[in-house]
C-alpha positions in Angstrom: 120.7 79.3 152.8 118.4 80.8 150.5 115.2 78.2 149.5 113.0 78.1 146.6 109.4 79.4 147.8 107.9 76.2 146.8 110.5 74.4 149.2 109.5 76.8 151.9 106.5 75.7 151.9 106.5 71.8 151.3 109.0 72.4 154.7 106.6 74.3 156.3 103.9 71.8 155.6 105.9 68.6 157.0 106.6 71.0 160.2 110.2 71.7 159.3 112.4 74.8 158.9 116.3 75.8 157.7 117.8 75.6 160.9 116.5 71.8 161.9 117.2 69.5 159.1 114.5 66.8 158.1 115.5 63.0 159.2 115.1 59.8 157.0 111.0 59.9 157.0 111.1 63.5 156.6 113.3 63.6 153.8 111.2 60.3 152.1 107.6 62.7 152.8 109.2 65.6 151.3 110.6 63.7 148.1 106.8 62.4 147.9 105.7 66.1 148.0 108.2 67.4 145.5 107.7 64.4 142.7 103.0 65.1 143.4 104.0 69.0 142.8 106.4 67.7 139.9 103.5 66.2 138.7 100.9 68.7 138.8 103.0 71.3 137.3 104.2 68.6 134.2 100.4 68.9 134.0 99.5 72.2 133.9 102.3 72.5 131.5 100.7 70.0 129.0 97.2 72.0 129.1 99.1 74.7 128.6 100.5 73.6 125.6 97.6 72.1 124.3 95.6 75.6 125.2 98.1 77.3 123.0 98.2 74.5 119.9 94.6 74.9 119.7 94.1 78.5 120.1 97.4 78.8 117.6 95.1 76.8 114.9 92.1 78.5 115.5 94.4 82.3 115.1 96.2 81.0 111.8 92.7 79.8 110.3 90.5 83.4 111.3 93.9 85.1 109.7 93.5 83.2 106.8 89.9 83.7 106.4 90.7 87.6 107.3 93.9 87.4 104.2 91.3 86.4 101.9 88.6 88.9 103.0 90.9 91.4 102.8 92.1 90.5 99.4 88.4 90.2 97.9 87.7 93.9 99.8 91.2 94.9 98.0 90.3 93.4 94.3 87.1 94.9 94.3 88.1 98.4 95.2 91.0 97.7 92.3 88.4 97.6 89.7 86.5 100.2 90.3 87.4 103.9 88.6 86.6 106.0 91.7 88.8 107.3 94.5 88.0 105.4 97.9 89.9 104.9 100.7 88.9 102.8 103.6 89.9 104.6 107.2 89.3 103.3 110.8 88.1 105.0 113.7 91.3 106.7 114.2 91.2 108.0 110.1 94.3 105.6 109.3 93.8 104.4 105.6 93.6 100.6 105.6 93.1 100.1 102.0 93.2 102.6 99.2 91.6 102.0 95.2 94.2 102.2 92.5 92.2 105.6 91.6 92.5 107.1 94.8 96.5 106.2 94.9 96.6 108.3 91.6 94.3 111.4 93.2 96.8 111.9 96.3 99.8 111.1 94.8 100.5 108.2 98.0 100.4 104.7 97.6 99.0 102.5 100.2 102.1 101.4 101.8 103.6 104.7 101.9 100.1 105.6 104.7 100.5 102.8 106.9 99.9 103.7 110.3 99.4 107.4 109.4 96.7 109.7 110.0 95.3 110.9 106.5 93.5 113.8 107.6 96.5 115.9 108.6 98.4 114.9 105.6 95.9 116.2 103.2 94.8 119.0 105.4 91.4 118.4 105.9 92.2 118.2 110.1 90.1 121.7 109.7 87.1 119.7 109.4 87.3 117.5 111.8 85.7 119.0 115.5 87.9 118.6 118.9 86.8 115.0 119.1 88.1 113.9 115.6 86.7 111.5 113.0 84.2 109.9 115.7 82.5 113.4 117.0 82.3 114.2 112.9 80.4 111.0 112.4 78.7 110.9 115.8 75.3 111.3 113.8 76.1 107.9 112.1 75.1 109.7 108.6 76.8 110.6 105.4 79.4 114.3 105.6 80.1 116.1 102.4 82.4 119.2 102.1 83.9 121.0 99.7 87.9 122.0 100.7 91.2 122.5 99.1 93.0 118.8 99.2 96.7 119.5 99.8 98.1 115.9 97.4 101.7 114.9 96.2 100.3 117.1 93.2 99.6 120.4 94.5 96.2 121.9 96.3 92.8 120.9 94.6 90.0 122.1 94.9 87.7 118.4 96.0 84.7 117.2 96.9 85.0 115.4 100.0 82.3 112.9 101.3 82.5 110.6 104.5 80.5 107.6 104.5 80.1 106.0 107.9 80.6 102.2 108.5 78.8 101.0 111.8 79.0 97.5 113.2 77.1 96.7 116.1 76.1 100.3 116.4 79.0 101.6 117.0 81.3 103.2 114.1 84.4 101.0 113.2 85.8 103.5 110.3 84.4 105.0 107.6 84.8 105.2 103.6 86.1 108.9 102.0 85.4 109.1 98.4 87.2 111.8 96.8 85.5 113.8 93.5 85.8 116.7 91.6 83.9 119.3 93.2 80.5 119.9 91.2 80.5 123.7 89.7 77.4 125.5 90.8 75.6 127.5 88.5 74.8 130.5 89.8 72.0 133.1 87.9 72.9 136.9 87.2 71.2 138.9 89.1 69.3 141.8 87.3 70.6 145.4 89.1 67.3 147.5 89.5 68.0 150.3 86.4 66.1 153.3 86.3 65.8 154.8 83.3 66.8 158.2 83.2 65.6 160.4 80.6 67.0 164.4 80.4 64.5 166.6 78.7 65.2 170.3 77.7 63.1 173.0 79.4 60.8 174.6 76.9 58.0 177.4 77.1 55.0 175.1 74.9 51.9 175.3 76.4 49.7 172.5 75.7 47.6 174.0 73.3 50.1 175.0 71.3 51.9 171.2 71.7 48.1 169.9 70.8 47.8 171.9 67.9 50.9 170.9 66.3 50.1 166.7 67.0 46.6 166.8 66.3 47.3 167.3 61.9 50.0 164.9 62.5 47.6 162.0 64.2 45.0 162.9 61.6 47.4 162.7 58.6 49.1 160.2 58.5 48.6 157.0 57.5 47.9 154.0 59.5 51.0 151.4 59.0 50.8 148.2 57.7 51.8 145.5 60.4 55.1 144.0 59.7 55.8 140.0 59.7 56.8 138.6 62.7 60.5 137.8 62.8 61.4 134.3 63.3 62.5 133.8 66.8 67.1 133.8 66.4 67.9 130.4 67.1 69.3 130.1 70.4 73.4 129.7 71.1 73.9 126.1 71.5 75.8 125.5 74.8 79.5 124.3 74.3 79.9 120.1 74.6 81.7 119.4 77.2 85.3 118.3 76.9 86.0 115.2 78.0 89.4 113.9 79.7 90.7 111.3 77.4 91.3 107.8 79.6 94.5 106.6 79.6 94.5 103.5 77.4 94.8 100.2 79.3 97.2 98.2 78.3 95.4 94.5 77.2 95.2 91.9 79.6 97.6 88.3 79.1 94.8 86.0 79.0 95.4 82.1 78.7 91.9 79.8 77.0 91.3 76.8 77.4 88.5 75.8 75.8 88.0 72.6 73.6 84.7 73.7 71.7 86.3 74.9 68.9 82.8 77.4 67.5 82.7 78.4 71.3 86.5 79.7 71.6 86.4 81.4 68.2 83.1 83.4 69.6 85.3 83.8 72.4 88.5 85.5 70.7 86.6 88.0 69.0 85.0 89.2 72.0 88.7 88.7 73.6 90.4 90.8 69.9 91.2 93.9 72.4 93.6 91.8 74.5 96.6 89.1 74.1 94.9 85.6 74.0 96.8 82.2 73.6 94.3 79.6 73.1 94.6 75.6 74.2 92.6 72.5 74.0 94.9 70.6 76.0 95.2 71.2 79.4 99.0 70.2 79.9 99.8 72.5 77.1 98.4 75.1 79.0 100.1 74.1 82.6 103.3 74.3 80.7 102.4 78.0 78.8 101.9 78.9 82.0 105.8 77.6 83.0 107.1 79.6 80.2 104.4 83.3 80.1 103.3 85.0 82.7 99.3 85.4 82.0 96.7 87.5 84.0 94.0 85.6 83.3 92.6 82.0 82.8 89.5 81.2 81.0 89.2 77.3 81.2 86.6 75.2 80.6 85.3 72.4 82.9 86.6 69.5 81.1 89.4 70.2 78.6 91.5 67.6 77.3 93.9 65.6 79.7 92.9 67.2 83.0 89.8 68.5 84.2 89.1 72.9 84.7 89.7 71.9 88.7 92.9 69.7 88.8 94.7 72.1 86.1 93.7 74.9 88.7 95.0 72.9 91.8 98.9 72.6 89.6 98.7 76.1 88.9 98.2 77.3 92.4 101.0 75.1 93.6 103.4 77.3 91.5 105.7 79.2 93.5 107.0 82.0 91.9 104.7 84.7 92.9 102.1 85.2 90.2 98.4 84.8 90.5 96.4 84.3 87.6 93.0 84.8 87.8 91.5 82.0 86.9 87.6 81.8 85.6 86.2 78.1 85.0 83.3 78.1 82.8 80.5 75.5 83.1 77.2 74.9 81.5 74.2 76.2 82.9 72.9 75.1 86.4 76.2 72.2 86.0 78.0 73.8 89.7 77.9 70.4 91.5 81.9 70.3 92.4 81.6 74.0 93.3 83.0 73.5 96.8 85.9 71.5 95.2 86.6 74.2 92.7 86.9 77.0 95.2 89.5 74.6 97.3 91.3 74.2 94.5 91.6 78.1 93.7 88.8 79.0 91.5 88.1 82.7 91.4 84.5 82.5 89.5 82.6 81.5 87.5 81.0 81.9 84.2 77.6 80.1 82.4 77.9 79.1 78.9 76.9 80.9 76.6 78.6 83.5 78.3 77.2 87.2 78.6 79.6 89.8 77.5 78.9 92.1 79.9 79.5 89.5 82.7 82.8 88.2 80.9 83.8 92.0 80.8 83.1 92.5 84.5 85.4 89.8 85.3 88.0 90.4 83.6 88.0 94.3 85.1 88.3 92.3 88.7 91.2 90.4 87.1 92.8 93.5 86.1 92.5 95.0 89.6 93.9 91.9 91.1 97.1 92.4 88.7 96.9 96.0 89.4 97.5 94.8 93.1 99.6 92.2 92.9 102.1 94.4 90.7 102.1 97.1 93.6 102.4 94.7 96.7 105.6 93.2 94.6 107.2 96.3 93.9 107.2 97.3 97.2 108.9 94.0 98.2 111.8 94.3 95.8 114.5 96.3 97.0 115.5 99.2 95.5 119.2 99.7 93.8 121.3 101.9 95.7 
């Protein structure tokens, strides 16, 4: 008869084995045994559980907080115009700008899990310990190599910024650039002048006699004006690359100051602006457009800037508006509740256009990602 190792050894302990079978008090001891071993192992299982709950919690709230870093680290690198691209220790790209999607020719999701440096050919670079020898010195590389992209070879300016944590070097950040042309001075080739002369039998009294009437003779000349300096060439301007022009941004105002919100659309007159004073207007404009942007105010009509946020963000069909509540000077007191509620930033009245520009370039970047992540979600038509 085969027994259960735990059986085994309750047996063993009350002095028993398979051949003799236990009698009535034997059998009572061992069912004591067996229900205190039960027991213990009910209990474990309950820690156990309770271990895992907790640690369960405390995994889905550090991916949570590591989501939203990740999508703060991914907005800000969508707004700005160069090409970055965020690599690990191992040179796998972990986030890309919108910039450096366009210099390579990949998108971001099309790298995952990759190395980039033998796709784009710079693995000639790179010494027989890889990306962590190169950076070993913990200090900015730069080089100059042919970049093989989607688009063909280029010519690009390569530089390597370390990221260290702890001292020890997580990644690093690759910013890609047109290579900067180097002006380089002709040299002057050592000429010497050459002059051929005829062979002639004149003695030097005879050569004197014939320039000494001459010297005496003739007249002294009068000096001649200086000649005004030629102008010199202008270089050629430079050409410049004409932008692409961005298409304008879907913004949604709220706004119940009337003076403020006109102030407001002419700085806005470069973009598509649908303006509201009532804030259950504007929760059902959102229902029916899709906007990239909300300016609110903190206290339009029917709802305040923070509950109108909250219904917004409890929308489920995939959009994310970024939404901008803007509040009188030093007036932040609910600023905890705000960003609870979904609040992206926010903006001091009178607003500064330069800030108010700023934000909306973030807001375009977060579009610019959100548009991407859902494309690649959709599946493609056979």
């Amino acid at each position: 008869m085969i027994l259960h190792r735990q059986l085994k050894a309750l047996l063993h302990r009350l002095g028993l084995d398979e051949e003799h079978p236990p009698d009535e008090d034997h059998w009572l001891a061992l069912l004591v045994l067996l229900n205190d071993r039960f027991r213990q192992f009910e209990e474990d299982r309950h820690r156990l559980q309770r271990s895992l709950d907790v640690h369960s919690r405390e995994v889905q709230s550090l991916y949570k907080e590591l989501t939203q870093e990740r999508d703060k680290v991914s907005s800000a690198l969508a707004a700005v115009d160069s090409a970055l691209i965020l690599l690990d220790a191992q040179g796998k790209p972990l986030l890309i700008s919108a910039e450096g999607e366009n210099r390579i020719g990949y998108a971001e999701h099309e790298l995952e899990g990759k190395e980039l440096f033998p796709l784009l050919g710079l693995d000639r670079i790179l010494p027989e310990g890889g990306l962590t020898r190169l950076l070993q010195g913990l200090r900015p590389v730069e080089v100059t190599v042919p970049l093989r992209t989607r688009h063909g070879i280029e010519e690009t300016s390569v530089k390597l910024q370390p990221l260290i944590r702890e001292r020890q070097l997580i990644g690093c950040l690759m910013q890609l650039s047109d290579p900067v042309p180097v002006e380089v001075e002709p040299e002057l080739e050592d000429i010497e002048p050459s002059f051929e002369t005829e062979t002639a039998e004149v003695t030097q009294e005879e050569m004197a006699a014939v320039l000494e009437p001459a010297l005496v003779e003739a007249p002294e000349p009068e000096p001649e004006p200086a000649a005004a300096p030629a102008p010199a060439p202008s270089p050629p301007a430079p050409v410049e690359k004409e932008k692409p022009r961005e298409r304008p941004l879907h913004i949604l105002l709220v706004e119940t100051d009337l003076t403020f919100a006109q102030g407001l659309l002419e700085h806005l007159q470069h973009h598509e602006v649908a303006h509201m004073l009532d804030a259950t207007e504007a929760l059902k404009a959102y229902h029916e457009h899709h906007f990239d942007a909300i300016l609110c105010c903190e206290y339009p009509q029917a709802l305040a800037g923070i509950e109108l946020c909250k219904k917004l963000r409890q929308d489920t069909r995939g959009g994310y508006p970024y939404f901008i509540l803007m509040t009188p000077p030093a007036a932040r007191q609910n600023a905890k509740a705000a960003l609870e509620a979904g609040v992206d930033a926010f903006l001091n009245k009178p607003l500064e256009p330069v800030e108010l520009q700023v934000r909306l370039k973030v807001a375009r970047g977060v579009q610019s990602r959100l548009n991407r992540v859902y494309s690649n979600l959709i599946p493609k038509p056979d």
